[in-house]
N, C-alpha and C positions, 0 to 999 in steps of 0.2 A: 513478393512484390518489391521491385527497386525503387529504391525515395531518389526523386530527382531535388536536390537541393538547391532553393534558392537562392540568390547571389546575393551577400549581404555584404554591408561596407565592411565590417570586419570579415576575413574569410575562416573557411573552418579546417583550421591547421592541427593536428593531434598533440595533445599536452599546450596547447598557448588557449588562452580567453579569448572568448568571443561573444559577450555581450557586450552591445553598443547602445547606451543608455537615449543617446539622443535619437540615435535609429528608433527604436522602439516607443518613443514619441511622438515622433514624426509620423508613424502611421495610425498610433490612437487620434492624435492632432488634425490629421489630413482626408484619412477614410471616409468617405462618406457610406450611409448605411441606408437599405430602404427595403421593405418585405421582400423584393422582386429579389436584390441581393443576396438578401438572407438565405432565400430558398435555392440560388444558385449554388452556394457554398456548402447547404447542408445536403445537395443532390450528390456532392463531390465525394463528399467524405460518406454518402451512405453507399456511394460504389468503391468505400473502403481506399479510401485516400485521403492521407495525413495531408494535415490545413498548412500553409503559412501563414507569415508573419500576418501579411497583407488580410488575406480571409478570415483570419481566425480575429483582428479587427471589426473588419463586417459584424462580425457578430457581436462582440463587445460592444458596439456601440449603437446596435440596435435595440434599442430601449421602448419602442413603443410596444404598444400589447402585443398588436398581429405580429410581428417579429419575433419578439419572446415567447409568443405560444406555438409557434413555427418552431424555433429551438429546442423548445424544452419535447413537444413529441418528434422532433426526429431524434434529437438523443437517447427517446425512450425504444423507437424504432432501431435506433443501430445498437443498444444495449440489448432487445432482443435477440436480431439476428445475430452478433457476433457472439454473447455472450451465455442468451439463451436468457430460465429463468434460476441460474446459480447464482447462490452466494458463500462463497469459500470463507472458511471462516480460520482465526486465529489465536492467539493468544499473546501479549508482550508480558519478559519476564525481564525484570531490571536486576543485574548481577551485580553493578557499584555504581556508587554516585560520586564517588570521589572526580574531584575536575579542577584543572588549572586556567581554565577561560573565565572569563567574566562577560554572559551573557546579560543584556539589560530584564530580557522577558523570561527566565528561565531562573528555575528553584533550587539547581544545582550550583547555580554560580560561586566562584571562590570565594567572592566576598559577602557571600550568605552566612554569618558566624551561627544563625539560628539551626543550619541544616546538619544532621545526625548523619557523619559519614559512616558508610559501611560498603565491604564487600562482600560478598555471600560467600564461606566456606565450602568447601567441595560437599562434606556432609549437609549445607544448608540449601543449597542448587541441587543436590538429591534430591531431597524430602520435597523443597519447591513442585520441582519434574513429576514426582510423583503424586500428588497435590493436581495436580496440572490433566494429569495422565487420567485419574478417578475420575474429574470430571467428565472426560471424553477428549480432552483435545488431540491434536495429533498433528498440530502444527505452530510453533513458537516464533518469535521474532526478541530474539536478547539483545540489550540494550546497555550502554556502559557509555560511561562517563570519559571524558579527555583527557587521560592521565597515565603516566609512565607505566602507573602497574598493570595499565590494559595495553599491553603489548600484542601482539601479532602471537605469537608462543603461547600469551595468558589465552586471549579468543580461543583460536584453535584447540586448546584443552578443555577450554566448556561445553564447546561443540561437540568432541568429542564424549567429554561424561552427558549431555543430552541426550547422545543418541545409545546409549548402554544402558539408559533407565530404563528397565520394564518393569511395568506395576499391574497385575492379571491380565486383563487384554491390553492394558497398554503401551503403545508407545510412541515416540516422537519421531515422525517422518522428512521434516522438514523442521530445516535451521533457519533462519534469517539473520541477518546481523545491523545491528544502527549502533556505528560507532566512530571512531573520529576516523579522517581521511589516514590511510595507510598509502606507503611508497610501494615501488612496482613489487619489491620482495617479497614487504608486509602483506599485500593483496595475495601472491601465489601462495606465502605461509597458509593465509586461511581457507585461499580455494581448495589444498589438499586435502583439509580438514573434512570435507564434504558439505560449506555452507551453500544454500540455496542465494537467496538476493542480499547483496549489501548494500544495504541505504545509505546516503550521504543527500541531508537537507539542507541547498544555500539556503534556507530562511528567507532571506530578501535576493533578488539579482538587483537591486539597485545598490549601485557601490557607497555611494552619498553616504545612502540609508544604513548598511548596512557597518560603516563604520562608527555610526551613534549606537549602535546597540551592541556592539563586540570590543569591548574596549580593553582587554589585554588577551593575553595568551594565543596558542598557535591560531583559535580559531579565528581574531583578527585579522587574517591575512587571507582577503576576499577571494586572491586568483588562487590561491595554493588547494582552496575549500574548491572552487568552480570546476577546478581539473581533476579534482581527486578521481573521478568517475573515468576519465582518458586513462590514469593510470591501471588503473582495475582491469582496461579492455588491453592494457597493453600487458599485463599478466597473467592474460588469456582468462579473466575474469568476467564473461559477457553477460552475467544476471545481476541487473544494476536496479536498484530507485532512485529517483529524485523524489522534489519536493518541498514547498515554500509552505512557512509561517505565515499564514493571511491575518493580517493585521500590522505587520510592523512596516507597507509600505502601502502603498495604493496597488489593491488587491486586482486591477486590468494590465498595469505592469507589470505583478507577477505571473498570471498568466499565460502571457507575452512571453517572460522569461522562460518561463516550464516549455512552452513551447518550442523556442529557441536552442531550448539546451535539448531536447529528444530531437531536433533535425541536424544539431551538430552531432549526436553522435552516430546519427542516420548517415551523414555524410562522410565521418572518418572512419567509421567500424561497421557500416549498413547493418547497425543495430540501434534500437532505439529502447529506452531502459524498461523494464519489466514492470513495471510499478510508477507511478505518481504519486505522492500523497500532497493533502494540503490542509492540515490541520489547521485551526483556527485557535487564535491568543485566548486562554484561559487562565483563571486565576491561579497564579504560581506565590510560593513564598517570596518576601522581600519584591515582587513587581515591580517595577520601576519605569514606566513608560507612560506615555498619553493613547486615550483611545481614539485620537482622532481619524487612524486608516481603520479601525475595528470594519467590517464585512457585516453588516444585517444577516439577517435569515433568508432574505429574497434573493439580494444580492449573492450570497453563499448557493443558491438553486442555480442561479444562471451562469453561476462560474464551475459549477459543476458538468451543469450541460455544456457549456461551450469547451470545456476540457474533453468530454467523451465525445464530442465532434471532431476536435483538433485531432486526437490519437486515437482512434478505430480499435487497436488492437493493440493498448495498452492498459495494464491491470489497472484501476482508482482504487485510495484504500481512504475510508472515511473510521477513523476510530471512535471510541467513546467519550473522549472529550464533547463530542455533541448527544443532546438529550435524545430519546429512544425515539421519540414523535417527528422529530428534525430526520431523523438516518432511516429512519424507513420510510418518507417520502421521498431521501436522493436515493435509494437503492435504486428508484425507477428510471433516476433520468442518468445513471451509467456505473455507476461507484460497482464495484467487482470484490472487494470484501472488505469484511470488517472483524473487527473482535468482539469477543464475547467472554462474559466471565472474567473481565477484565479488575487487575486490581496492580497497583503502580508505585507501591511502599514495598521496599525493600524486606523480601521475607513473609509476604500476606496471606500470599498463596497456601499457607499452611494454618492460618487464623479464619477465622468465624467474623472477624471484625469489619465492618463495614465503612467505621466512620474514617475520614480522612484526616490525615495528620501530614499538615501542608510542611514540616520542618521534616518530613523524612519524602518527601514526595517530588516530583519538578513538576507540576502542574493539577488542575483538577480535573475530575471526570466526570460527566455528567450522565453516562448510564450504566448503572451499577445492576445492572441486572444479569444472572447467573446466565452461563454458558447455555442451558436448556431451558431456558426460558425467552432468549433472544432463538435461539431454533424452533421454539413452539410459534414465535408470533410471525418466524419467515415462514412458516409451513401454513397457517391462518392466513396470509397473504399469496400463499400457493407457490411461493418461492422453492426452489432446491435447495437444502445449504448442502455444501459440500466440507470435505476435508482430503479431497484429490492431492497427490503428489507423486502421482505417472511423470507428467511430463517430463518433472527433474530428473527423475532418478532414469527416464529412457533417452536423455541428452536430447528431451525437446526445446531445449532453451537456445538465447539469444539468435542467433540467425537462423537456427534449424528450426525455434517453435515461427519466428515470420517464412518461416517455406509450409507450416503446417497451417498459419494461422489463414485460411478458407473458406469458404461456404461448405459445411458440409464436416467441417471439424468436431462439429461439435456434438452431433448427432454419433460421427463413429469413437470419439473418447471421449468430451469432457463431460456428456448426460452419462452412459455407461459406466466410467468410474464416480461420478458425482453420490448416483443411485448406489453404487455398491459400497462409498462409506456411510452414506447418510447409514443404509444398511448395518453397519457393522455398529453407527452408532445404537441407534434404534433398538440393537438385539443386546448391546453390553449396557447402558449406560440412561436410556429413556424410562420415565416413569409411563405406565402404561397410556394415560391420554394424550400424553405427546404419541408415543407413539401408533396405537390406533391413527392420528394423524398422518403421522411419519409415511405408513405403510399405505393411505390411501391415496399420496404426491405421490408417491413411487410407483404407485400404480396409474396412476394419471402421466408421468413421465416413460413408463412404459409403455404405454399406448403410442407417443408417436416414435417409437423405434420401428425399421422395418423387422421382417420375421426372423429371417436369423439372426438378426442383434438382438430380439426382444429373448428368443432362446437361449443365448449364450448367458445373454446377463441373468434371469431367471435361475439358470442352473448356478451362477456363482454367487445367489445370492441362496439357494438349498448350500452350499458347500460353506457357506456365510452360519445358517442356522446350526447346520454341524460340526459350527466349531472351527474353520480356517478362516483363516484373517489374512486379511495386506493382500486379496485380489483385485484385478486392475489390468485395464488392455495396453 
């Protein structure tokens, strides 16, 4: 699918900014919105076409019911069809907290004197992995703080011992990385490594904004943060995420901006990033901000749906910073995974402890419930969770998975592998009522495969029972 990019006052030039704060006012300010529109824009996008600035307004600022109940099921319609009924699932593991920024809304900041720096020693990101691994996971997302000693060299070396951890059937298939912006070199350092998606979150695209709440260190400098992701593609790095802090601006801005920044890199690399997230301000050590942009719960649904309108065929990750109640009603209207078994203190992964100790922590979490316990209530909801990682590893990404991403993809890889780890989970790792569960979604997913796919997958899940693992088409 080619993105015909809209013509925006700023243009989208590779490595220069291109948010334009008054543009993107200009059309929340101007837009008029009315059901008839609504359903125009949501007709657009469910023939799998990314929104503009202009449209993806319409929506935002349809605020009446028939509007909003027009968005929220066609989001749940194209969450279907492109997405099917998977939910991939993950794990974040924090490897140091050490950081030289001084964020306003975040528990790592340098002038937090309360916070317990540490870095994980190779033997302590072992045990972690392995901790990780027992559970069932088989897909991480490491997370490091802004600081000399997470060098491009340091990453790439944990990535590395990540993927050396085997713990009996376990092991870790996929890397992610959320770590500060790296230059073209540093980005190729860690692409050899074999990471999967590197996140960089502007937080806010409001510049204003975004200068009250960064008030020293590299991350400070709004455009250096905003390009980081040009660089990445210019290191032959195309498995990118974005992603704004909702709360630290007016969360229709941000948006706007999320959207902005996936058509600029649609335009200068006809790649658009793999991933969205948009987590929500939670209680962090030392806080320091007003809740006046804070995002409702409501408001949080309809910005989720107008996000899986805006991007068709880009992943949403909804963490557990939101409570279990909240994240399994946006499953439906797009969100594409989430974590599970999630714990955010440095070295937990290996503890029994549940309780939160905000001085070793950068923010709080509000669903603490175990990896197989979040898979028992997606499987009660008739969901698939998955722990797929074909695509990456058969070079489905950045431009090549948009020539895959189709009518029709998902039936012949992403249900087929989905089933066949759920599977692997199911037989290492499920207490038996999960999985009686487990195996009767997979059979319900099996049914709508046609025959030679419902056979092929069938026999790799016998070859599953006897003991081979990591099949996948």
């Amino acid at each position: 699918m080619q993105f015909t990019p809209q013509q925006y006052r700023v243009p989208d030039i590779p490595m220069q900014p291109f948010i334009d704060a008054d543009e993107i006012w200009d059309y929340l300010n101007s837009t008029v919105s009315s059901p008839g529109k609504v359903q125009q824009v949501i007709d657009k996008s469910l023939a799998k076409n990314r929104l503009n600035l202009e449209e993806t307004a319409i929506l935002i600022n349809a605020t009446d019911g028939e509007s909003v109940r027009l968005i929220k099921e066609g989001a749940k319609a194209l969450k279907t069809e492109v997405y099917g009924n998977r939910i991939v699932l993950f794990a974040p593991l924090y490897v140091g907290n050490k950081c030289t920024n001084d964020c306003a809304y975040c528990g790592f900041r340098v002038s937090n004197s309360e916070q317990v720096r540490k870095t994980l020693s190779r033997e302590e990101l072992v045990k972690e992995i392995e901790a990780l691994e027992e559970s069932g996971q088989k897909r991480l997302i490491l997370v490091f703080g802004e600081h000399a000693e997470y060098n491009p060299g340091f990453i790439a070396e944990t990535v590395k011992t990540a993927y050396s951890v085997k713990k009996g059937q376990g092991e870790i298939r996929r890397v992610n990385i959320n770590a500060a912006p790296l230059d073209v070199e540093g980005f190729r350092i860690v692409k050899e490594a074999g990471i999967g998606t590197y996140q960089v979150f502007q937080e806010t695209y409001h510049r204003e904004a975004y200068k009250t709440y960064h008030i020293r260190g590299k991350k400070s400098d709004y455009d250096h943060r905003l390009t980081s992701l040009d660089r990445a593609q210019e290191a032959g790095l195309d498995d990118v995420g974005i992603g704004a802090l909702i709360g630290l601006y007016d969360w229709r801005f941000e948006v706007m901006g999320l959207v902005r920044h996936t058509n600029h890199l649609e335009a200068c690399y006809n790649v658009g990033p793999h991933t969205i997230s948009f987590p929500r301000i939670k209680d962090a050590s030392m806080l320091r901000m007003g809740s006046h942009y804070f995002a409702s719960d409501e408001e949080f649904a309809r910005l989720v749906a107008i996000l899986r309108l805006a991007v068709p065929y880009t992943g949403m990750i909804l963490t557990a910073r939101e409570p279990a109640a909240l994240r399994n009603e946006l499953i439906q209207y797009g969100v594409s995974q989430i974590d599970g078994g999630t714990k955010i203190e440095l070295g937990s992964y290996i503890s029994q402890q549940k309780n939160l100790d905000l001085n070793r922590s950068q923010f709080r979490i509000n669903d603490d419930r175990s990896l197989n316990e979040v898979i028992d209530e997606l499987l009660q909801q008739g969901m698939l969770p998955s722990f797929c990682t074909a695509c990456y590893r058969l070079g489905r990404t950045g431009e090549h998975f948009m020539e895959f991403s189709v009518p029709g993809f998902i039936k012949r890889f992403c249900t087929p592998n989905a089933i066949l780890t759920l599977a692997e989970y199911l037989t290492d790792y499920a207490p038996v009522a999960t999985a009686e569960k487990g195996w009767k979604v997979i059979e319900k997913n099996m049914a709508g495969l046609n025959e030679k796919m419902r056979n092929e997958v069938g026999e790799k899940i016998n070859r599953i029972k006897q003991g081979e693992r990591d099949l996948y088409r």
